[in-house]
Backbone as numpy.savetxt, mean C-alpha at the origin, in Angstrom:
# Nx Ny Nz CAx CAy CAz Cx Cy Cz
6.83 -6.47 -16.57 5.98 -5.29 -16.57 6.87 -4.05 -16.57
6.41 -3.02 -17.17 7.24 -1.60 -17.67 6.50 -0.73 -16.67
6.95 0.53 -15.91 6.84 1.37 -14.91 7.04 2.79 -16.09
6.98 3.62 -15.74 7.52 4.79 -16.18 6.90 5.83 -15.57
7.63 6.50 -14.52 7.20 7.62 -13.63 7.53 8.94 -14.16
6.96 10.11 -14.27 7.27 11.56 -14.70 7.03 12.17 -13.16
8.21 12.70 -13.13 7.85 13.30 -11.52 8.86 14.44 -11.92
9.17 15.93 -10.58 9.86 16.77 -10.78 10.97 16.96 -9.59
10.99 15.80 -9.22 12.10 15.08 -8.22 12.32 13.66 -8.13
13.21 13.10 -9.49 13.53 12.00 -9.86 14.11 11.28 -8.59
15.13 11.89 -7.88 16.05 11.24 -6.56 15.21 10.86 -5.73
14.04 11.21 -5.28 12.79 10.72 -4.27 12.44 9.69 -4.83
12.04 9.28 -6.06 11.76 8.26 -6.76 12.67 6.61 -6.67
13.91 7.70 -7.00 15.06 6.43 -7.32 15.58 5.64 -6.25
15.60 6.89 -5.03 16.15 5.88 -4.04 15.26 5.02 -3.11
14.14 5.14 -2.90 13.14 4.18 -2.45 13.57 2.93 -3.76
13.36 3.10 -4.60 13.44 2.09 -5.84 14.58 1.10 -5.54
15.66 1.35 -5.34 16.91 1.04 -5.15 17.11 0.07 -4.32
16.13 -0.06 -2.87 16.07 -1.22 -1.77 14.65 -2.44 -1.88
14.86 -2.75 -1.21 13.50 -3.70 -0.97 13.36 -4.80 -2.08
11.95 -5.06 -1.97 11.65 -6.59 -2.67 11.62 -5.56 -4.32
11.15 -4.52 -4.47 11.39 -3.94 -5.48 12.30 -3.70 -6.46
13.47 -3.13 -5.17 14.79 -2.82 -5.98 15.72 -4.37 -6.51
15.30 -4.99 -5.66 15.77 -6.84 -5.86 14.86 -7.31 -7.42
13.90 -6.80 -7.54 13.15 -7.47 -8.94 13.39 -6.52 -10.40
14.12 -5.19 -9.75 14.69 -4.34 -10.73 15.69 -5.08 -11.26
16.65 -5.44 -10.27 18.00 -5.55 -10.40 18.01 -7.23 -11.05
16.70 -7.92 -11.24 16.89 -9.52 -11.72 16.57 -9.39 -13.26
16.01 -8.05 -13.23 15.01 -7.77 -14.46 13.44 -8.21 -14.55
12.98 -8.95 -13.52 11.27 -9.29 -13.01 10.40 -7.75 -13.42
11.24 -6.86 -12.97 10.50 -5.66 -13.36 11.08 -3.92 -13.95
10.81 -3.67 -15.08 11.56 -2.60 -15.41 10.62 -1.01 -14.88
11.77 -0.28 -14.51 11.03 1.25 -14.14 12.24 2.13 -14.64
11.57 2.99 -15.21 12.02 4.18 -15.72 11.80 5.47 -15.08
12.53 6.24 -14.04 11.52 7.05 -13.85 12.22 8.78 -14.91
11.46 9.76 -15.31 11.92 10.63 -16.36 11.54 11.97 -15.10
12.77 12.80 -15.28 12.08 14.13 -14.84 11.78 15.15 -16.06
10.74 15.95 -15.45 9.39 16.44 -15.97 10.18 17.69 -16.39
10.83 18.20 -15.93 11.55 19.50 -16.29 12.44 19.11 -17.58
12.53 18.04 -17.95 13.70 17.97 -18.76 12.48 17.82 -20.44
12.01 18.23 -19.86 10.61 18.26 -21.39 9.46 19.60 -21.28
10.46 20.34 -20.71 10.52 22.57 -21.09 10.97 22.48 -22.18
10.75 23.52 -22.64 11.07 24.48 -23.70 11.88 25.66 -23.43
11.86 26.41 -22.23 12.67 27.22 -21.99 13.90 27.24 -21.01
14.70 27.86 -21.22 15.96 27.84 -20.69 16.18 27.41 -18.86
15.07 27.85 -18.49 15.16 28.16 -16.65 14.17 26.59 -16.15
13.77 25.95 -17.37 12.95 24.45 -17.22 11.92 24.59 -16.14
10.56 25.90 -16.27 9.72 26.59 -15.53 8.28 25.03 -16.06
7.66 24.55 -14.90 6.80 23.46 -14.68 5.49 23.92 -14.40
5.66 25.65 -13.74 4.42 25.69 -13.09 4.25 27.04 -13.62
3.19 27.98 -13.33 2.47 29.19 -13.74 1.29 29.49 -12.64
1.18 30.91 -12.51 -0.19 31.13 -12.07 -1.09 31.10 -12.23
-2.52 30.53 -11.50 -3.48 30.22 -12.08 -4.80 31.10 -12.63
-5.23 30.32 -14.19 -5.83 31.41 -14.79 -7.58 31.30 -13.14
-7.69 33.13 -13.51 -8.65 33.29 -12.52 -8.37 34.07 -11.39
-7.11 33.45 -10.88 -6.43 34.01 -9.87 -6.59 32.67 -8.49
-6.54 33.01 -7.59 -6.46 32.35 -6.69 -4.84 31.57 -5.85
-4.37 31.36 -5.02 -3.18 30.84 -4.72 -2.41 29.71 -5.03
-1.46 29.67 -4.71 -0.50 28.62 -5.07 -0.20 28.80 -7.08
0.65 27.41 -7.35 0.40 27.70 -8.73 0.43 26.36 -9.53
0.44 26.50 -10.28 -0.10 25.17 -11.14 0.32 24.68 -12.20
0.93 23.09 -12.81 1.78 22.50 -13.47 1.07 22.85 -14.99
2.06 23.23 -15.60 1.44 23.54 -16.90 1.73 22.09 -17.87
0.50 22.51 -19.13 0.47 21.17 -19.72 1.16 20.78 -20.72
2.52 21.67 -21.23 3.16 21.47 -22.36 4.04 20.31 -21.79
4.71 20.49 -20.74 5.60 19.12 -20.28 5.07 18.16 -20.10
3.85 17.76 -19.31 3.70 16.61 -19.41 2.76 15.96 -20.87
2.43 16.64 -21.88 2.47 16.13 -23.00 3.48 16.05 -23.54
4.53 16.54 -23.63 6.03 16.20 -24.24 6.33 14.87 -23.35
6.08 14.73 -22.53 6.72 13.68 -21.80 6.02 12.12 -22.27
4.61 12.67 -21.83 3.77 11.56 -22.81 3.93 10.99 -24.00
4.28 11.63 -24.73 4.53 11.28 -25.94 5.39 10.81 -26.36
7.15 11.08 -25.49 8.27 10.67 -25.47 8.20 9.16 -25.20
7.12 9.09 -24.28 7.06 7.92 -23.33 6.26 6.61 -24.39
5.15 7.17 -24.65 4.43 6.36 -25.63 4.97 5.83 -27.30
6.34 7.03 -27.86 6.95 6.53 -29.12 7.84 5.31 -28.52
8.30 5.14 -27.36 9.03 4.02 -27.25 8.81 2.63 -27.48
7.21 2.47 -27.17 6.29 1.11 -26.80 6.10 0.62 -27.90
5.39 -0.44 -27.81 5.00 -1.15 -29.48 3.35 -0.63 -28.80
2.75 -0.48 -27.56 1.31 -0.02 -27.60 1.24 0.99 -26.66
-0.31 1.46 -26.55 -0.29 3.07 -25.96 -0.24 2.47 -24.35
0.36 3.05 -23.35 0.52 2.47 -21.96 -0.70 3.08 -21.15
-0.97 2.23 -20.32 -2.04 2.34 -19.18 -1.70 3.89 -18.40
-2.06 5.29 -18.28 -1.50 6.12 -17.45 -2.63 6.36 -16.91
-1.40 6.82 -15.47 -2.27 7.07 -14.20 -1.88 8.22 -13.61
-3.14 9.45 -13.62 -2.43 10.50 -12.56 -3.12 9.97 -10.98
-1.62 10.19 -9.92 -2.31 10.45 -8.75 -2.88 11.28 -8.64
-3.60 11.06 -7.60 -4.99 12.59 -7.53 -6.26 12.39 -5.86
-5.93 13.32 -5.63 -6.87 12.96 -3.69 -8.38 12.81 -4.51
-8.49 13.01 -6.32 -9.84 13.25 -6.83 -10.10 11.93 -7.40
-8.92 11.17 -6.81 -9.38 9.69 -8.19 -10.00 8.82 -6.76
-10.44 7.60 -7.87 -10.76 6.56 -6.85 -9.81 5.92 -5.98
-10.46 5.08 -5.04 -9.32 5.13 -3.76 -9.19 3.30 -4.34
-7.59 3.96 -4.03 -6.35 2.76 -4.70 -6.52 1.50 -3.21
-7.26 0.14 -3.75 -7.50 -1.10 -2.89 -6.28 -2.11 -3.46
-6.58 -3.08 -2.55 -5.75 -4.28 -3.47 -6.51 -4.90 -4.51
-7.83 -4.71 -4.72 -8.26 -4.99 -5.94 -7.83 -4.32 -7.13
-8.04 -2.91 -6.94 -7.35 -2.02 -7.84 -5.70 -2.32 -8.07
-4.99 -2.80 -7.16 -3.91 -3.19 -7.54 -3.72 -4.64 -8.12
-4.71 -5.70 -7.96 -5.08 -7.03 -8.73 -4.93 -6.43 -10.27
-5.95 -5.28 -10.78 -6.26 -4.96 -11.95 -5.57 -3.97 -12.70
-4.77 -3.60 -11.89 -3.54 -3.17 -12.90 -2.19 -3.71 -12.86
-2.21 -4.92 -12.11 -0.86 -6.01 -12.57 -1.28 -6.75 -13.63
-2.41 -6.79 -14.40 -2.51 -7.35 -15.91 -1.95 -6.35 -16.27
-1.64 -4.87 -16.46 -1.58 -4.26 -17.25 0.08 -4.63 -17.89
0.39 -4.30 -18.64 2.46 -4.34 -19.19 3.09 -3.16 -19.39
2.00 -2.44 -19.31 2.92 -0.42 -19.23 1.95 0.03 -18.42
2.83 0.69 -17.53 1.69 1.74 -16.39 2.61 3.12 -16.65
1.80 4.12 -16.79 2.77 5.61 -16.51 2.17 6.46 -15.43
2.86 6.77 -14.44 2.45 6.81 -12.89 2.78 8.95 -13.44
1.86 9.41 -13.25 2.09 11.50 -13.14 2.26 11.35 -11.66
2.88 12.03 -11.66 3.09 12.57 -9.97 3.24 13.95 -10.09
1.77 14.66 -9.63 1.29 16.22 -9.60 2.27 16.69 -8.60
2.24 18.05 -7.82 2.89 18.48 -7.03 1.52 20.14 -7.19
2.31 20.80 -6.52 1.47 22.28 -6.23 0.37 22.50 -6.05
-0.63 23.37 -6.55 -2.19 23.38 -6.18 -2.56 22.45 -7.27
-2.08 21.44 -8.20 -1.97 20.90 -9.22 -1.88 20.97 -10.53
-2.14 20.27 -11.54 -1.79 19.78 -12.98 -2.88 20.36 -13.80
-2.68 21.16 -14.65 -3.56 22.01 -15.22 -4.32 20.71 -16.34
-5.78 21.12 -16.02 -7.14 19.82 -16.27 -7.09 19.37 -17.60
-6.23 20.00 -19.00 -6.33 19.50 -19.74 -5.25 18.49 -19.96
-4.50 18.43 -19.07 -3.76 16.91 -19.10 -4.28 15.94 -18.63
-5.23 15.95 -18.47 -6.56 14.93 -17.89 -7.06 13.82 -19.16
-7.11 14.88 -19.79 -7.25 14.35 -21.86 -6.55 12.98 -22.09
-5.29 12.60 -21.35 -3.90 12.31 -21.76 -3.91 11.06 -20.74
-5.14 10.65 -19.68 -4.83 10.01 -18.21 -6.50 9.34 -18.32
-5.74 8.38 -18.19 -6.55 6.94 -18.04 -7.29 6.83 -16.80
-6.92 7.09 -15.43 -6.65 6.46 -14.44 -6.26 7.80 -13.49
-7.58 7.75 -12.61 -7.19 8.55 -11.36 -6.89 7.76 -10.27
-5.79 7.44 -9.46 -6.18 7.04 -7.60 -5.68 7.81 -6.86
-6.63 7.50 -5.55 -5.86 8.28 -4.75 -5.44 6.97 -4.10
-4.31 7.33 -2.53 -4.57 5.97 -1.56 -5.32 6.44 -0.20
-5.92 7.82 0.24 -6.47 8.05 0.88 -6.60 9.70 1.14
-7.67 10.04 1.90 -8.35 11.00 2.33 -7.37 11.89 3.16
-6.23 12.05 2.39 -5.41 13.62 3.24 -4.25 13.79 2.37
-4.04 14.91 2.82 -3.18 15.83 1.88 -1.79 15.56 1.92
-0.94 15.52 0.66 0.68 14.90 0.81 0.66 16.44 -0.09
2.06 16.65 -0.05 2.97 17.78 -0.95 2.78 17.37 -2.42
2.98 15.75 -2.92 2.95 15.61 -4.10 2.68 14.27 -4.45
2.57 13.95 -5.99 2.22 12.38 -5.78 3.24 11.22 -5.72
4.31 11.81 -5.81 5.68 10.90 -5.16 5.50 9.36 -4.37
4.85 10.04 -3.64 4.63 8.91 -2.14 3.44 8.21 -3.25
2.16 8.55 -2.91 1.04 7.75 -3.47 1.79 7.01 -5.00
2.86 7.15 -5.89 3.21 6.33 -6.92 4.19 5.41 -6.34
4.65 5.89 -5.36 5.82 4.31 -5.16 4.67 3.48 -4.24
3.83 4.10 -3.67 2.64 2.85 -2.71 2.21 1.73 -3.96
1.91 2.41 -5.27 1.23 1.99 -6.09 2.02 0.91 -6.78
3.53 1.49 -6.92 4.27 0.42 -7.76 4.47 -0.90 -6.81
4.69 -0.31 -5.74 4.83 -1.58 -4.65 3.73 -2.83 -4.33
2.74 -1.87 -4.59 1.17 -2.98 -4.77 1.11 -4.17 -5.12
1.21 -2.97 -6.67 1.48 -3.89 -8.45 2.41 -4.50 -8.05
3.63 -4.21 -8.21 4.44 -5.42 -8.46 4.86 -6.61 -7.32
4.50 -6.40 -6.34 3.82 -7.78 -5.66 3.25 -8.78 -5.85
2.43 -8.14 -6.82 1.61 -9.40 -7.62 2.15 -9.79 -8.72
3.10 -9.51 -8.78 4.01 -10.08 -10.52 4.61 -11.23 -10.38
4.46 -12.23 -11.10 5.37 -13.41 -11.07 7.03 -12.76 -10.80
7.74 -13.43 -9.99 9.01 -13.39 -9.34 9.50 -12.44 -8.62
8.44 -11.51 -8.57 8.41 -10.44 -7.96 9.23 -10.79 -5.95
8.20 -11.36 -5.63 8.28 -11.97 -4.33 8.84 -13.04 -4.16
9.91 -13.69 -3.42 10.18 -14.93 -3.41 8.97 -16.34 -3.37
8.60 -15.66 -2.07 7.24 -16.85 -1.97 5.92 -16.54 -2.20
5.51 -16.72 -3.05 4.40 -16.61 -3.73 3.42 -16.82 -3.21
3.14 -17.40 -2.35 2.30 -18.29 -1.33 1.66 -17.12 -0.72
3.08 -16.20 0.26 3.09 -14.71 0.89 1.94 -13.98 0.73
2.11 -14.04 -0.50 1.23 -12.66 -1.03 0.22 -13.07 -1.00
-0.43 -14.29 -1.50 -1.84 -15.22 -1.24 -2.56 -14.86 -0.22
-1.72 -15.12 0.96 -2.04 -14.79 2.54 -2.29 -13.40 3.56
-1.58 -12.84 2.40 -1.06 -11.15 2.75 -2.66 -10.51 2.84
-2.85 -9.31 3.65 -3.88 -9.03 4.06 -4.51 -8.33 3.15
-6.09 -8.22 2.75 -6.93 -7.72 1.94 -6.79 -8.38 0.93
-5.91 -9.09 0.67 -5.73 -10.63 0.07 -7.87 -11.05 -0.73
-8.03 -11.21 0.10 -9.40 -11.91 0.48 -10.31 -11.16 0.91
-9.82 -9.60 1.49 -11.30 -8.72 2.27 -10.89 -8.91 3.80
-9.64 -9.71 4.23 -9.61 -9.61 5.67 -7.99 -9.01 6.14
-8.16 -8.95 7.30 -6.18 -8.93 7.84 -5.70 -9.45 8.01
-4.50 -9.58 8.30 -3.55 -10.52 8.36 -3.63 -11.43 10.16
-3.65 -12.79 10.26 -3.20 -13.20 11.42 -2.03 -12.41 11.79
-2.04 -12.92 13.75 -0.18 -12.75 14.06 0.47 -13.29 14.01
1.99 -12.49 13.67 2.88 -13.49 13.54 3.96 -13.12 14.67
4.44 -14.50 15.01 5.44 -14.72 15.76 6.89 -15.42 15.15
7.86 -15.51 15.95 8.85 -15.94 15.42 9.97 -16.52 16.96
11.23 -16.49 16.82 11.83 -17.06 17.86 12.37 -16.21 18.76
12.55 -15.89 20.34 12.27 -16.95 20.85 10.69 -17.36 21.11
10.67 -18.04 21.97 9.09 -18.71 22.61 8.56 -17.68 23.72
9.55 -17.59 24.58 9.07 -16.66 25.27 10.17 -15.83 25.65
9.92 -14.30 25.94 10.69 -13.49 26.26 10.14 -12.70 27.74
11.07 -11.94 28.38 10.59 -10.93 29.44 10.42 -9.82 28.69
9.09 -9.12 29.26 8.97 -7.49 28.81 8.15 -7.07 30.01
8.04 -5.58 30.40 7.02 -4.51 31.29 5.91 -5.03 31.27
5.11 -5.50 32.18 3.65 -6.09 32.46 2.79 -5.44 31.61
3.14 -3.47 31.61 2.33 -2.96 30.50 2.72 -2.95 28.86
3.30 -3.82 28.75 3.74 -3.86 27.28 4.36 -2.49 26.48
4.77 -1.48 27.16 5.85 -0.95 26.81 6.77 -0.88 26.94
7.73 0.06 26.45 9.28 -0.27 26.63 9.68 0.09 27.79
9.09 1.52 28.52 9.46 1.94 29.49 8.48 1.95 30.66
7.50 0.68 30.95 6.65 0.56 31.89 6.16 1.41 32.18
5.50 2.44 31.50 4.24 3.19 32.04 3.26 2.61 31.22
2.06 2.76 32.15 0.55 2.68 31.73 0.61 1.22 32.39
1.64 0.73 33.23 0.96 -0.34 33.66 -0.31 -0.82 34.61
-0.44 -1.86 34.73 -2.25 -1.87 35.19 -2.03 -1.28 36.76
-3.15 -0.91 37.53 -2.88 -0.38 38.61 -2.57 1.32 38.73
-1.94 2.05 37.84 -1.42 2.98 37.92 -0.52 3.34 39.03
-0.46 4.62 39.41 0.02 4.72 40.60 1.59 5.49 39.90
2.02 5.01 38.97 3.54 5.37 38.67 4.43 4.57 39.03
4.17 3.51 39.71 5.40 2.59 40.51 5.77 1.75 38.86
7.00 1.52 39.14 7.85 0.77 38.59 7.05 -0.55 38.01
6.69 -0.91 36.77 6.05 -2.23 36.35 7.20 -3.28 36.66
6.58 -4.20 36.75 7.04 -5.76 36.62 7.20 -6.39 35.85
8.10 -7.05 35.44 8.26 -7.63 34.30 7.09 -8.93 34.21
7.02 -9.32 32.75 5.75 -10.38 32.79 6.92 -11.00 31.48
5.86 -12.71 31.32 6.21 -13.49 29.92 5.70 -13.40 28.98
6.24 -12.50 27.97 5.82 -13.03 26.72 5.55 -13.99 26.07
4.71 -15.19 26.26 4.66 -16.15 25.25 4.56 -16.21 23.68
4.74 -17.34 23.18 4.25 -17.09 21.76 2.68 -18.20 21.76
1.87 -18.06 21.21 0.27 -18.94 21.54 0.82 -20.65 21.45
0.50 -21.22 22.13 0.97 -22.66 22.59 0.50 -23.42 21.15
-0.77 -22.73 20.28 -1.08 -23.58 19.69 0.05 -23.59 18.04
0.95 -22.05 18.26 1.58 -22.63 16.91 3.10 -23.08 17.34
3.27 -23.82 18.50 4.74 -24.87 19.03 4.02 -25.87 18.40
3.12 -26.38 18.61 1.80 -27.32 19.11 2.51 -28.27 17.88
2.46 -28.33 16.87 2.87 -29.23 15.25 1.65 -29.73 14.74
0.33 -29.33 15.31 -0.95 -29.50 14.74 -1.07 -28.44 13.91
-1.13 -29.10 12.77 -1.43 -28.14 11.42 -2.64 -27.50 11.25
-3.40 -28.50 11.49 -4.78 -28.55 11.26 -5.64 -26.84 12.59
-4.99 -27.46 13.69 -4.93 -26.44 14.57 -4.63 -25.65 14.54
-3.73 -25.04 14.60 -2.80 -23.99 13.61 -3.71 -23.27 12.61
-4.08 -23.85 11.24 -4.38 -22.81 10.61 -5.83 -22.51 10.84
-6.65 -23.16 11.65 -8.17 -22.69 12.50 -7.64 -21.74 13.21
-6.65 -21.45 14.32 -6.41 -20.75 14.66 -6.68 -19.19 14.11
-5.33 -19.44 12.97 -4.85 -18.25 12.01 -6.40 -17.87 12.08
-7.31 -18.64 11.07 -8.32 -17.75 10.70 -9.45 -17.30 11.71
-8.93 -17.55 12.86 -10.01 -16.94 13.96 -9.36 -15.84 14.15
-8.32 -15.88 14.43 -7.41 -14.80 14.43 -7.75 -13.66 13.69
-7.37 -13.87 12.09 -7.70 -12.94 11.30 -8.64 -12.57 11.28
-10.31 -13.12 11.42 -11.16 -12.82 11.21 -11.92 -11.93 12.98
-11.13 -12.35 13.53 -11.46 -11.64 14.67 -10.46 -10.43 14.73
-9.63 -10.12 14.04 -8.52 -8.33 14.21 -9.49 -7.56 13.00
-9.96 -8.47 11.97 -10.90 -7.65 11.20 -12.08 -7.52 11.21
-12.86 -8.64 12.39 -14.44 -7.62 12.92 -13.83 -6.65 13.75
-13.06 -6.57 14.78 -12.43 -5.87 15.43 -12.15 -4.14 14.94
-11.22 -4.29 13.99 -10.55 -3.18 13.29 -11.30 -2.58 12.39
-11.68 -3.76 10.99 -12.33 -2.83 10.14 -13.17 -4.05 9.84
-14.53 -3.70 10.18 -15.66 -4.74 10.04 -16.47 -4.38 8.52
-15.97 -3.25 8.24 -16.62 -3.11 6.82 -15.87 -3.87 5.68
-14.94 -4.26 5.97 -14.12 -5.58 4.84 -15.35 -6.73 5.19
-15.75 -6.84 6.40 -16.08 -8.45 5.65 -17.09 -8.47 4.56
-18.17 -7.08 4.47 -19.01 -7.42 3.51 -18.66 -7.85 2.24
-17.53 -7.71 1.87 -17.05 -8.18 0.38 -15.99 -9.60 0.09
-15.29 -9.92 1.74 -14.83 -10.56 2.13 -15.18 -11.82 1.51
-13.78 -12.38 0.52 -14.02 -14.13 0.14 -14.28 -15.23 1.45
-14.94 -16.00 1.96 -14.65 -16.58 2.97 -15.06 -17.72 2.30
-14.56 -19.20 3.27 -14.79 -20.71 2.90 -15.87 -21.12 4.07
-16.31 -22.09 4.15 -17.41 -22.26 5.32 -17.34 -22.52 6.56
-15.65 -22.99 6.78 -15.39 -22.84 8.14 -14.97 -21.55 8.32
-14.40 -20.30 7.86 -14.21 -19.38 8.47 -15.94 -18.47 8.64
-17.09 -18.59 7.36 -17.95 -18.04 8.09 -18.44 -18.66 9.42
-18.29 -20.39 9.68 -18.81 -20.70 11.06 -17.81 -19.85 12.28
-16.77 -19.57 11.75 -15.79 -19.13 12.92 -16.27 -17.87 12.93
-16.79 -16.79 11.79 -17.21 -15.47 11.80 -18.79 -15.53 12.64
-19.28 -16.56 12.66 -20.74 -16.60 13.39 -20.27 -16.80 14.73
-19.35 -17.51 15.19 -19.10 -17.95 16.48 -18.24 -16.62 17.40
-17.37 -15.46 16.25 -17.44 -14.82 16.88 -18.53 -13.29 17.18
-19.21 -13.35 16.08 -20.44 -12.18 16.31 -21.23 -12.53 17.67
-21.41 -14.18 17.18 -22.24 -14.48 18.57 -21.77 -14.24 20.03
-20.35 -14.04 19.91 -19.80 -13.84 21.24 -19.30 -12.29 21.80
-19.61 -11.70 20.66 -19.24 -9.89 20.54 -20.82 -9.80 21.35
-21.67 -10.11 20.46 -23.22 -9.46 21.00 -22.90 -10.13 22.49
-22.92 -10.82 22.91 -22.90 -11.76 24.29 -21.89 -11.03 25.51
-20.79 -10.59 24.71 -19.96 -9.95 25.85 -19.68 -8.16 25.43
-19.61 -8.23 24.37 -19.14 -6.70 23.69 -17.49 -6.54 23.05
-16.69 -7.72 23.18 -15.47 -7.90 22.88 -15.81 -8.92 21.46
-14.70 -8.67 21.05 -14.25 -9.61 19.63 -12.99 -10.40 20.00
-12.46 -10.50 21.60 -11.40 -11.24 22.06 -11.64 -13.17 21.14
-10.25 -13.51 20.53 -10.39 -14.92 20.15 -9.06 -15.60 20.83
């Protein structure tokens, strides 16, 4: 899959790019990104991006000769016209479904606005609004590397274990179980912070140390146990957290009996404890 970002601060781009499961699928060739700065497709000497806006009003606003030069630069390369996407707090809000449906795509071109924004007739030129949520960033920088990171998660070789991502949360409409790892048990502050305040009792006195366990049932080597667990688990951090996933939520018929067994026990006590 082909990337190609137009932004007006390439180095913000590149060096996030550079680490992670990302920069590892750059560097195998699993995934190519290009990212182009936007200034370098002016016309005039001082490589000016923005202007004041017609009408009046504050701030100022990306004019549309660059990013059609850029577009176009971008699109003579391809053998077809690429999927583009401006970020935008005005587009639809970017899910993991939305990221399911644009890892078919084989060219994505990610705009990344900046200022009071991108003057509307480059809109003409853009496939694809998202946002990833309801508040204000400086530019779309951030919201395009969330996006590439999505996508290419879901790309063959992208990820080592493939399995991962299967399991990975919103996966399905739910969250992720917990995970533990080694040791089994550790000492920590009775109140589970680092520096023992808020422990139970109050008062200010000095907490006590307590055991961390890890849940007996994943030492246990019951598989079967184990992954009933997981999905009580999961399905109880997401009535818990965000109960509006389950309406769309894939489930199999033992996790809805486990989702009935715990509603029935929320109405009964007022907790979603599993």
């Amino acid at each position: 899959m082909t990337f190609d970002i137009v932004t007006i601060f390439p180095a913000m781009i590149e060096g996030a790019l550079a680490v992670g499961v990302v920069g590892r699928a750059i560097e195998r060739g699993s995934l190519a990104v290009t990212v182009h700065d936007l200034r370098q497709f002016t016309s005039d000497r001082h490589h000016v991006v923005d202007d004041v806006p017609y009408g009046g009003g504050p701030g100022m606003v990306m004019k549309p000769e660059p990013w059609f030069r850029a577009l176009d630069a971008i699109t003579e390369r391809g053998p077809e016209r690429p999927h583009v996407v401006l970020t935008s707090p005005q587009g639809r809000r970017f899910t993991q479904a939305v990221a399911k449906e644009l890892s078919v795509r084989r060219h994505l071109v990610m705009l990344c606005g900046r200022y009071e924004g991108i003057d509307e007739r480059v809109r003409t030129r853009v496939d694809d609004e998202l946002s990833i949520g309801d508040y204000v960033l400086s530019g779309g920088e951030l919201p395009a590397l969330v996006i590439v990171d999505a996508v290419a998660r879901l790309l063959p070789g992208v990820v080592g274990d493939e399995q991962s991502v299967v399991e990975e949360s919103f996966t399905r409409g739910l969250l992720d179980f917990p995970h533990y790892t080694r040791p089994a048990e550790l000492s920590g502050p009775a109140s589970g912070r680092p520096d023992g305040s808020g422990a139970a009792g109050g008062g200010g006195g000095a907490a006590t140390d307590a055991t961390l366990k890890v849940p007996s049932v994943l030492l246990s080597g019951n598989h079967a146990a184990i992954r009933r667990w997981r999905k009580r688990q999961a399905l109880a951090r997401t009535l818990e957290r965000r109960p509006d996933l389950l309406a769309s939520a894939v489930l199999d018929e033992e996790e809805r009996e486990i989702l009935r067994e715990l509603v029935a026990h929320e109405g009964t006590t007022g907790t979603t404890e599993a």
